[in-house]
C-alpha positions in Angstrom: -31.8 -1.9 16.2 -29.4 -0.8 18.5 -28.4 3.0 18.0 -25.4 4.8 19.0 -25.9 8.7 20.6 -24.8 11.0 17.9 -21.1 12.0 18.7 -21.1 14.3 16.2 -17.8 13.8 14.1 -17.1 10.3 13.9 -14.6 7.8 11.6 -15.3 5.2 9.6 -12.2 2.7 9.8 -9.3 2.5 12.2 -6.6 2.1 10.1 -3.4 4.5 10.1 -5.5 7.2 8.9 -8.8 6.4 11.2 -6.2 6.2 14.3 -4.7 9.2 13.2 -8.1 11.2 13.4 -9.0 9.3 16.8 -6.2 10.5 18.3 -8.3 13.9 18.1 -10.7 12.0 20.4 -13.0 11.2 17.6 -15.1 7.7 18.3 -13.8 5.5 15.2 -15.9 2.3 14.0 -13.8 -0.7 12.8 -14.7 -3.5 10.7 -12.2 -5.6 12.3 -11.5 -7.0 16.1 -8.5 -5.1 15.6 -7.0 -1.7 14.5 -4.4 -1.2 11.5 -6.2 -2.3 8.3 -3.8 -3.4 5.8 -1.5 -2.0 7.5 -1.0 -4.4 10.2 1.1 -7.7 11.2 0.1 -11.1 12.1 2.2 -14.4 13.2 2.4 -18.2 12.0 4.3 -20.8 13.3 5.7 -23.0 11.2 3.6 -25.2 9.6 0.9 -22.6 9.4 -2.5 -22.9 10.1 -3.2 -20.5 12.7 -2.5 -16.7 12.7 -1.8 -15.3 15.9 -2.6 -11.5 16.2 0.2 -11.0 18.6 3.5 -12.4 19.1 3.3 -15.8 21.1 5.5 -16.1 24.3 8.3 -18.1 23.0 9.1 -15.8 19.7 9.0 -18.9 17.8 7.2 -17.7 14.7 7.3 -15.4 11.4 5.7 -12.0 11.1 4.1 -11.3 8.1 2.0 -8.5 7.1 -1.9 -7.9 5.9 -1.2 -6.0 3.1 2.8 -7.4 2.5 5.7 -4.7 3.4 4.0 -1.8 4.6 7.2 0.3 5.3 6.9 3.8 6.8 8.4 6.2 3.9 8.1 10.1 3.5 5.7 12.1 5.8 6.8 15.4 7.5 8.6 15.6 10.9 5.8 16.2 13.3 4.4 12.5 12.0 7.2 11.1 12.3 7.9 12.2 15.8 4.6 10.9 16.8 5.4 7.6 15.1 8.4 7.2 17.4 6.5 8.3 20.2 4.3 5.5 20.0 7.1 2.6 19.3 10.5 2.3 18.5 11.2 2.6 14.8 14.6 1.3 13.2 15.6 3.2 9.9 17.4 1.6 6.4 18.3 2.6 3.7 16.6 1.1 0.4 18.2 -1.9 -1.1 15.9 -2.7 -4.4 16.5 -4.7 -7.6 15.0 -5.1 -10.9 15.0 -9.0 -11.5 15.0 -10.1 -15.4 14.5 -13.8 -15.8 15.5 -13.9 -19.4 18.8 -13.0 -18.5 18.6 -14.5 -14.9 20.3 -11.1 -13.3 19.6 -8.5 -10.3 19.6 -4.7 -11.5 19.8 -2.0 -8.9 16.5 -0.2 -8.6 16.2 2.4 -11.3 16.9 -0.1 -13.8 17.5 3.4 -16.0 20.1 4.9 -13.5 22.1 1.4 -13.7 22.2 0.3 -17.4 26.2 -0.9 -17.3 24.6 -3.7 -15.5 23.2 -4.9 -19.0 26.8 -4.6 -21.0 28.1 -1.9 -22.8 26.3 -2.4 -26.1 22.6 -3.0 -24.7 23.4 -0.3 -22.2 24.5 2.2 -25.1 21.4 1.2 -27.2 19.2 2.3 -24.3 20.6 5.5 -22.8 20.6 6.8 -26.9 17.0 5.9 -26.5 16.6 8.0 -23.6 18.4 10.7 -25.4 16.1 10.6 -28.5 12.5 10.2 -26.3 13.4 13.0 -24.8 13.2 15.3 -27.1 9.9 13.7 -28.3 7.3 15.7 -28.1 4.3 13.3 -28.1 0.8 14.3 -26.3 1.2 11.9 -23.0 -2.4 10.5 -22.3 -1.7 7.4 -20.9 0.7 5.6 -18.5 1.6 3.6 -21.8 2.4 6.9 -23.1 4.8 7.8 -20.6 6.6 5.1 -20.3 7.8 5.0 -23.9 8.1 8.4 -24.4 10.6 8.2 -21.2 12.3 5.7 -21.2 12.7 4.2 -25.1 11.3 1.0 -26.9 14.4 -1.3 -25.4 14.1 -0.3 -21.7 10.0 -0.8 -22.0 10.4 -4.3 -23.8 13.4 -5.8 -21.1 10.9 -4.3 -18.2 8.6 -1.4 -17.9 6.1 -2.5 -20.3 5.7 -6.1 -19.0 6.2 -5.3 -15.3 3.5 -2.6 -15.5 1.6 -4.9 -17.3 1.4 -7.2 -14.2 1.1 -4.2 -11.8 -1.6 -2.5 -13.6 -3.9 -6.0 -14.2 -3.6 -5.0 -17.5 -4.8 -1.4 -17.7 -1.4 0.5 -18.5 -2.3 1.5 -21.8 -5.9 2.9 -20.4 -5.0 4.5 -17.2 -3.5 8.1 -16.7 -0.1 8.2 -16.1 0.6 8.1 -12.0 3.6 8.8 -9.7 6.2 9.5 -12.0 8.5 10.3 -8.7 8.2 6.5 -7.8 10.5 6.1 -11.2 12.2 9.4 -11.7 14.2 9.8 -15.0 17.0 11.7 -14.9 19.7 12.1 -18.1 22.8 13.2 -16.0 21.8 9.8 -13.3 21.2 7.5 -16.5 24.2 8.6 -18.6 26.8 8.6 -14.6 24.8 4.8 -14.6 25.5 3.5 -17.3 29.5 4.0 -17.1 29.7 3.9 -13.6 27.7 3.8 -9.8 24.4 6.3 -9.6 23.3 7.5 -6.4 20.1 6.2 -4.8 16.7 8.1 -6.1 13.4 7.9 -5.4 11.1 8.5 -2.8 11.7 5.5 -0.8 15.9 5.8 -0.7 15.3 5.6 3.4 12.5 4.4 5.5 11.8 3.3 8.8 9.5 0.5 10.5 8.7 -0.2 14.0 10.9 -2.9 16.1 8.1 -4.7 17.2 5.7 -4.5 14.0 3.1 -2.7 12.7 0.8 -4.6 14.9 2.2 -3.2 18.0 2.1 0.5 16.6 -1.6 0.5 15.7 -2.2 -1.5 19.3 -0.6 1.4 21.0 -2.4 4.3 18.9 -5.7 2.2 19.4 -5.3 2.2 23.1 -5.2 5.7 23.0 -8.8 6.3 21.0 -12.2 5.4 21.6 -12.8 2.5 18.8 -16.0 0.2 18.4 -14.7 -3.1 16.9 -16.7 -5.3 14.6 -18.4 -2.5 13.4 -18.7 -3.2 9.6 -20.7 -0.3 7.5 -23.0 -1.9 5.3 -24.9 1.6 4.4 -24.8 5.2 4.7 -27.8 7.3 4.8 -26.5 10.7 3.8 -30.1 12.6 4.5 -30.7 11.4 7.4 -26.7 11.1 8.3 -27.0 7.9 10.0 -24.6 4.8 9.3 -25.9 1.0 9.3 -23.5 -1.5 10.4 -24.1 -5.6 9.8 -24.8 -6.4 13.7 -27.8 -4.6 12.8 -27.2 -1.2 15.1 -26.0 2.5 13.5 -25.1 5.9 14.8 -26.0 9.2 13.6 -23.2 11.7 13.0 -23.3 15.3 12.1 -20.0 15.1 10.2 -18.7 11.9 9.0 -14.7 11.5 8.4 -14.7 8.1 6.0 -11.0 6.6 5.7 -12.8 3.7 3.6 -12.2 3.3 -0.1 -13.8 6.3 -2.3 -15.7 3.9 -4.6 -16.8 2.1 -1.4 -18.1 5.0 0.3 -19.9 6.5 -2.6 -21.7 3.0 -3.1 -22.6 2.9 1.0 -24.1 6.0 0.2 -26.3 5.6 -2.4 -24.6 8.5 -4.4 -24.2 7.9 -8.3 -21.8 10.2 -10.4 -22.3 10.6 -14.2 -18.7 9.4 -15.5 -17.0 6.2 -14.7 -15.8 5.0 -11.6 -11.5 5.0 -12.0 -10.7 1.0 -11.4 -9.3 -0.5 -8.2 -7.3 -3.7 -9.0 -7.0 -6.1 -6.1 -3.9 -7.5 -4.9 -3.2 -11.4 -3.7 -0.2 -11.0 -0.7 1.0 -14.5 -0.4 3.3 -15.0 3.0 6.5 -17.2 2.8 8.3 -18.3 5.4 11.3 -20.5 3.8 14.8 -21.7 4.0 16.8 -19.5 1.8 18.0 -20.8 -1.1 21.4 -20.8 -2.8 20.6 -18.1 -5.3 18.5 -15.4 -2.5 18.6 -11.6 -3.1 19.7 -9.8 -0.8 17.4 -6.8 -1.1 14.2 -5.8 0.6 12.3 -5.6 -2.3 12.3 -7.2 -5.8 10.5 -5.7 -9.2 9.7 -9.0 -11.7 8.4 -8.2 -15.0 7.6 -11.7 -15.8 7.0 -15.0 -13.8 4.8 -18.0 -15.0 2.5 -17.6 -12.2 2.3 -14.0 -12.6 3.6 -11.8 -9.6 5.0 -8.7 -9.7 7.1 -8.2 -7.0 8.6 -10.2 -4.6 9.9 -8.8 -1.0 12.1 -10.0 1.8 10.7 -9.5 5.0 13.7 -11.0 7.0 16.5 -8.7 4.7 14.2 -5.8 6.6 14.8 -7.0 9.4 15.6 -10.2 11.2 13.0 -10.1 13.8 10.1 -11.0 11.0 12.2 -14.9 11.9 11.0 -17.5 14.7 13.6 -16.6 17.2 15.5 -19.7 16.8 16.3 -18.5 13.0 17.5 -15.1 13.4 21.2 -15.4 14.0 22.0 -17.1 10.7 20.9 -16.4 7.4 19.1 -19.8 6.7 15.8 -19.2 6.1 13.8 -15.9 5.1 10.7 -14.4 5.4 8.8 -13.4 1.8 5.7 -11.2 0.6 4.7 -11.8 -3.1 2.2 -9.6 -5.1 -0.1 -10.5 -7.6 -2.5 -8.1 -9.3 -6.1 -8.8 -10.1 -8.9 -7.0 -11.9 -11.3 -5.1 -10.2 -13.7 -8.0 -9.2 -12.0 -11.2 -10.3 -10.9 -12.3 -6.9 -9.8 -16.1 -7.4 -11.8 -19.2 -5.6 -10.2 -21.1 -3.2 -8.9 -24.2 -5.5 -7.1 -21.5 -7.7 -5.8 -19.7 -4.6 -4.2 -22.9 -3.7 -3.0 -23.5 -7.3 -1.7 -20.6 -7.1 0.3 -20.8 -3.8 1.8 -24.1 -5.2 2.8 -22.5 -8.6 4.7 -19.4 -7.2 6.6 -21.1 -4.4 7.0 -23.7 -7.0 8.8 -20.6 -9.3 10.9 -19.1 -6.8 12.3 -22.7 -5.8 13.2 -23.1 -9.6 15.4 -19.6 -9.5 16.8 -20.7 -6.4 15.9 -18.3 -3.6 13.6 -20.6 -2.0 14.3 -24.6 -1.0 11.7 -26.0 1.8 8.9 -24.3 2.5 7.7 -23.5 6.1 4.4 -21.9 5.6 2.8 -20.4 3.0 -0.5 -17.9 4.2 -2.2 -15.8 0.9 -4.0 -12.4 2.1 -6.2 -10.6 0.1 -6.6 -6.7 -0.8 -9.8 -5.6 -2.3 -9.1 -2.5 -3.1 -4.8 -2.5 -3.4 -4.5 0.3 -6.0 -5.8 3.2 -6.9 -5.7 4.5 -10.5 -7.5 6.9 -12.9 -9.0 6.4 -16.2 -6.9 8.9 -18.6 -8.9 12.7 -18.8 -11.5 11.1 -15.6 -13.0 13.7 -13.6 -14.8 11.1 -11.5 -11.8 11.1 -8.2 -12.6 15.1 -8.2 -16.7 14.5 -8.7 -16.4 11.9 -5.9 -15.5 13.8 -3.3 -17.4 17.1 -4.0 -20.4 14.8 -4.0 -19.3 13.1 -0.2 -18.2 16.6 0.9 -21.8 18.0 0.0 -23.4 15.9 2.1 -21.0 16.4 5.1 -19.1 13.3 4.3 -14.9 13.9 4.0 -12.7 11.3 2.5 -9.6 11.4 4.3 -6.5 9.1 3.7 -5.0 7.7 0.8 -7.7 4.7 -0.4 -10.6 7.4 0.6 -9.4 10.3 -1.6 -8.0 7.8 -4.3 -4.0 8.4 -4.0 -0.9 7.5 -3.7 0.9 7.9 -0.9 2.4 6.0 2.5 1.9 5.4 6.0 3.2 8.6 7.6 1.4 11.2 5.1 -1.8 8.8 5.8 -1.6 9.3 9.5 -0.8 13.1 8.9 -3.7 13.2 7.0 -5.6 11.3 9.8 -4.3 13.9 12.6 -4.9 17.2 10.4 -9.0 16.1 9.1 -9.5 14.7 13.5 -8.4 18.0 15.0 -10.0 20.3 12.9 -12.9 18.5 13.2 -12.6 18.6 16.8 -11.6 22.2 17.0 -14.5 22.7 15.1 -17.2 21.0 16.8 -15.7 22.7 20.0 -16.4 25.8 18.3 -19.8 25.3 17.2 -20.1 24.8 21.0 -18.9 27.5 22.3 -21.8 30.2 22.3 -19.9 32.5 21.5 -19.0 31.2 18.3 -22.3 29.5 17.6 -23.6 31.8 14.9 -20.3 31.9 13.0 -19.4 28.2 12.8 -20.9 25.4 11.4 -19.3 21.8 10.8 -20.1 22.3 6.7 
């Protein structure tokens, strides 16, 4: 068994939040032959068949993404900076729509801050509901519970209640209520939208995405850290602080920085808590590349509360951002480039033959509403662990990572400390945990600092 000198500090995953820490000069071991996680693009020509990890010489394919649109939101200034001094990164401003089938129209996105879109009487129905809930004063346990006691039985039953439904895998009613700011509810915005235009909300109203995908941007961080590829962690061994990885080699480390989901690092480790791990639904990303049809949003991002095959949300790669095209597409609006989400359970990751079903039946759905005729390629990626909830009153996200942190291990990014947040604060996160580990272990080298530091 091959073993690695103990470095000390080292990372486990070299996504945005891994490369963030090896910027520190931290060595970082990557399941992968390449850096970016989920958060990274790929290239098909049409046709399909083969993904190319970078783009081919003659431009003639679509970009699609691991994990579907990954698009760099939020973050502070000093992440942001470094972002753009890796790549260059174009900026838009959010174009988002609620789509109802039953009533086959587009919303703007908060469907609450744009009710005169469903006629004066419906609209009127709902924003009194809005009124009344809130001045309700119901204990909120549950996401269930929030959404009804925020925004009223209507707006739930046209498209909160089913959409989270779909989003959730189910677990709405049993989950504790999450990132209210993703759906912010707002009287004076609801009552301006449902007589006339609201102004954008949210914490997405702007983002920003690099020219030459997200690809290129991990490639350029990567080049600038010291990563071991294929290096899949199969075990941790928290007494003896040693790592296994499946080539059959593993390192020692004195601290260990894991940027790998919390219930995955907690199982590596051997560590058991006494309460309930929260669930981790699992997300199937299938890749379209299209001519557009007749009937095509416009918008970067759709939210679906019902479809036969069962996505949740469908996004338009190409109304990004024309360069996700094969070159010889980009200077009409003729075809498109498309990401759409399905939810799973925890664990119920579909076989092959219903993969395929599946592919058929959704392409299939989105033909019949019109914004898709002939399909190019069609490529399905799949998320183990997509999103990260909590089980109502569940201490076990806080127990999880006193446990890890006891034995020297620190979660660090959004899937390791089990929340919700994007790209930039991930690779913020990544740069604050790699330099203070590294000013750290510079410390406990300097002698004369050696009795007052230790990397606890």
């Amino acid at each position: 068994m091959k073993e690695y000198v103990n470095d000390n500090v080292i990372v486990l995953g070299a996504g945005m939040t891994g490369l963030g820490a090896g910027l520190s000069g931290l060595p970082v071991f990557e399941a992968a032959e390449d850096p970016g996680g989920i958060c990274s693009s790929y290239y098909m020509r049409s046709g399909g068949g083969k993904r190319y990890s970078s783009v081919p010489a003659d431009d003639e394919c679509y970009r699609f993404e691991v994990g579907g649109g990954h698009w760099i939101f939020g973050g502070d200034a000093t992440a942001r900076h470094l972002l753009r001094s890796f790549a260059e990164v174009r900026s838009y401003a959010r174009k988002s729509t609620v789509w109802l089938p039953q009533k086959e129209i587009l919303i703007p996105y908060p469907i609450q801050n744009h009710l005169a879109c469903l006629g004066s009487e419906l609209a009127a129905r709902c924003l009194h509901e809005i009124v009344e809930s809130a001045n309700v004063r119901e204990k909120i346990r549950t996401m269930g519970d929030w959404l009804r006691t925020s925004f009223g039985q209507t707006l739930c039953e046209l498209f909160f209640v089913p959409f989270h439904n779909l989003y959730t895998a189910g677990l709405y009613e049993r989950i504790a209520p999450q990132d209210a700011y993703k759906s912010p509810v707002n009287l004076g915005h609801a009552i301006q939208g449902a007589f006339s235009s609201s102004p954008a909300v949210g914490y997405n109203t702007t983002f920003v995405y690099p020219a030459e995908g997200l690809n290129v941007l991990a490639q350029k961080m990567a080049a600038r850290c010291d990563i071991r590829y294929a290096k899949r962690a199969t075990k941790i061994n928290p007494a003896d602080k040693e790592v296994f990885f499946s080539d059959g080699s593993k390192v020692r480390y004195g601290v260990l920085l894991s940027t790998l989901p919390l219930n995955r690092t907690l199982e590596m480790a051997g560590l058991e808590l006494p309460v309930k791990p929260d669930p981790s639904p699992s997300v199937l990303v299938l890749n379209i590349g299209a001519v557009r049809g007749p009937r095509c949003p416009g918008d970067h991002w759709v939210y679906v509360p019902a479809s036969k095959a069962g996505f949740h949300r469908v996004g338009f790669y190409s109304n990004v951002d024309a360069s996700f095209l094969p070159k010889a597409f980009r200077k009409n609006s003729e075809h498109v480039s498309i990401y759409v989400e399905r939810a799973y359970p925890e664990g119920m990751k579909p076989d092959a033959a219903r993969i395929s079903a599946y592919s058929r039946n959704a392409t299939q759905e989105l033909q019949e509403w019109d914004w898709v005729r002939e399909i190019d390629v069609v490529d399905p990626t799949w998320i183990e662990v997509a999103y990260t909830w909590s089980w109502a009153g569940s201490q076990w996200r806080q127990q999880g990572l006193a446990t890890l942190e006891a034995h020297d291990i620190y979660p660090v990014g959004r899937y390791a400390r089990w929340v919700f947040q994007g790209i930039a604060d991930s690779l913020r996160d990544g740069l604050t945990a790699g330099g203070a580990m590294t000013a750290l272990k510079h410390r406990v080298h300097d002698p004369r600092c050696a009795q007052d530091a230790h990397p606890r």
